[in-house]
C-alpha positions in Angstrom: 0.0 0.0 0.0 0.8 3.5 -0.4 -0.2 6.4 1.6 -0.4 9.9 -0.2 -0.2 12.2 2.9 -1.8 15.3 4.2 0.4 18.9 3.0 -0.1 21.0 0.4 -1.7 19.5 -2.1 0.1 21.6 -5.3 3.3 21.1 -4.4 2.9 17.3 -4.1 1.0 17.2 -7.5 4.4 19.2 -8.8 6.7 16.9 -7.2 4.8 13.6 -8.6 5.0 14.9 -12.2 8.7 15.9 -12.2 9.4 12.6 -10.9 7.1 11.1 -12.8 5.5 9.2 -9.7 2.1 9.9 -10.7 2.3 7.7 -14.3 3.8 5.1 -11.7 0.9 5.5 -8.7 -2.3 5.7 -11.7 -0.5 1.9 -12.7 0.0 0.2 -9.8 -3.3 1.5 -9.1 -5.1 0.1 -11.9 -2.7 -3.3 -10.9 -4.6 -3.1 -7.4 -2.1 -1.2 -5.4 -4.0 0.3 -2.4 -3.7 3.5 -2.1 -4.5 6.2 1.0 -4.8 9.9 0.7 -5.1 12.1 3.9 -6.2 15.4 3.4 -4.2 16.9 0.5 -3.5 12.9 -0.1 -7.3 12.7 -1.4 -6.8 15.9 -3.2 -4.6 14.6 -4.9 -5.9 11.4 -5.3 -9.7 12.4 -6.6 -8.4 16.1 -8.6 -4.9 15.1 -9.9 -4.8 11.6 -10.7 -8.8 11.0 -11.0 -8.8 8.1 -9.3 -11.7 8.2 -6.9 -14.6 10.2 -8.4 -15.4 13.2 -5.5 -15.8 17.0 -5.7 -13.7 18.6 -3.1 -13.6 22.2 -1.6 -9.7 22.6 -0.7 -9.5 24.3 2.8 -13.5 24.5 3.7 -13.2 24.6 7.4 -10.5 27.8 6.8 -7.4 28.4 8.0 -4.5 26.7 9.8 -5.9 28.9 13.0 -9.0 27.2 12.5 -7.7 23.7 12.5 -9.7 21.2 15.0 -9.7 18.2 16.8 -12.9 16.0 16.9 -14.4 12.8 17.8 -15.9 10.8 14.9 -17.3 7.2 14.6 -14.9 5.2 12.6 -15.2 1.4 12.1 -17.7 1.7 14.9 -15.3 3.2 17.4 -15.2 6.2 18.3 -12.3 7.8 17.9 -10.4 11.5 18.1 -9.2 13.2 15.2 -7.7 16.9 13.5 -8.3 18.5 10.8 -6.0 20.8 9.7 -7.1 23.1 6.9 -9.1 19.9 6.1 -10.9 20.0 2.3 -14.8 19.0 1.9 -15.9 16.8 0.3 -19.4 18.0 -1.5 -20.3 15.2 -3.5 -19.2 11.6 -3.6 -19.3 9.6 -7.1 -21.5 6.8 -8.0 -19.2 4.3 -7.1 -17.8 5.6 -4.1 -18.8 3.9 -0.6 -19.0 6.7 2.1 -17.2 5.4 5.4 -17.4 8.2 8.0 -19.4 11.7 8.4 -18.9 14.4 10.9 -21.9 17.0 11.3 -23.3 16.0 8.0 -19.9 16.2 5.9 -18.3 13.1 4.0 -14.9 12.6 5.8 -13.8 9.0 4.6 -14.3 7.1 1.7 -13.4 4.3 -0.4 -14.0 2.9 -3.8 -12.2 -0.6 -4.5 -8.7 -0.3 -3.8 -8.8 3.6 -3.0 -9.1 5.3 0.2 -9.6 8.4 1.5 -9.7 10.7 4.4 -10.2 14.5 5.3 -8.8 14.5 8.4 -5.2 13.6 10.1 -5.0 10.2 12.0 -1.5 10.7 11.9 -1.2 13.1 14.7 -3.0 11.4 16.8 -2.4 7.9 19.0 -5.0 5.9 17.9 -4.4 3.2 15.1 -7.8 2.5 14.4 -7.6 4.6 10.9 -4.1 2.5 10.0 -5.5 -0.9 11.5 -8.4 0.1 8.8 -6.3 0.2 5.6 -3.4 -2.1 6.6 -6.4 -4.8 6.9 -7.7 -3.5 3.3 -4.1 -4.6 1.8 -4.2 -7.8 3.6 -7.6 -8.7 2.5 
């Protein structure tokens, strides 16, 4: 699996095309790869290399200063997350399985071997998010 992390989302998509990385990510994809995208990671993942269908608004909740930490059900757990200039997600494809939602907004998705987050598990200490898509690659 690959994980596409959280950043800013045009400097990543300029990286990946000098190095060519995202002609290498859309193959393995297609060759079932799993891939995760974390905030700019699903950006990137659904604007740049169109390979989960969503509409995103980049930076809806604002700010850094406006960044926030939240409990959300999960995998039926509850657990704690942040969003840091998190993007929206305002409409999910056809094909796209809707995993998570937070006061009425789509924050985790999935659609075969792709998945997708708003948020940032990664600065937090709970796994549950991880233990989620390492079981995806195993399965």
């Amino acid at each position: 699996g690959l994980v596409i992390p959280g950043g800013e989302s045009t400097t990543l998509n300029k990286l990946l095309k000098i190095k060519k990385l995202d002609e290498g990510i859309i193959e393995h994809s297609y060759k079932g790869l799993h891939l995760w995208g974390t905030c700019a990671g699903l950006i990137i993942l659904a604007n740049n290399l169109k390979l989960i269908e969503l509409d995103i608004e980049r930076n809806a909740y604002g700010s850094q200063i406006n960044s926030f930490s939240s409990k959300i059900k999960f995998c039926n757990d509850n657990i704690s997350v942040k969003f840091i200039r998190a993007p929206k997600i305002v409409n999910v494809g056809k094909n796209v399985d809707v995993l998570s939602v937070h006061n009425g907004d789509v924050i985790a998705v999935s659609n075969k071997n792709v998945f997708a987050t708003t948020f940032h598990p990664e600065v937090t200490l709970d796994d549950t998010v991880y233990n989620y898509f390492t079981s995806r690659i195993r399965n």
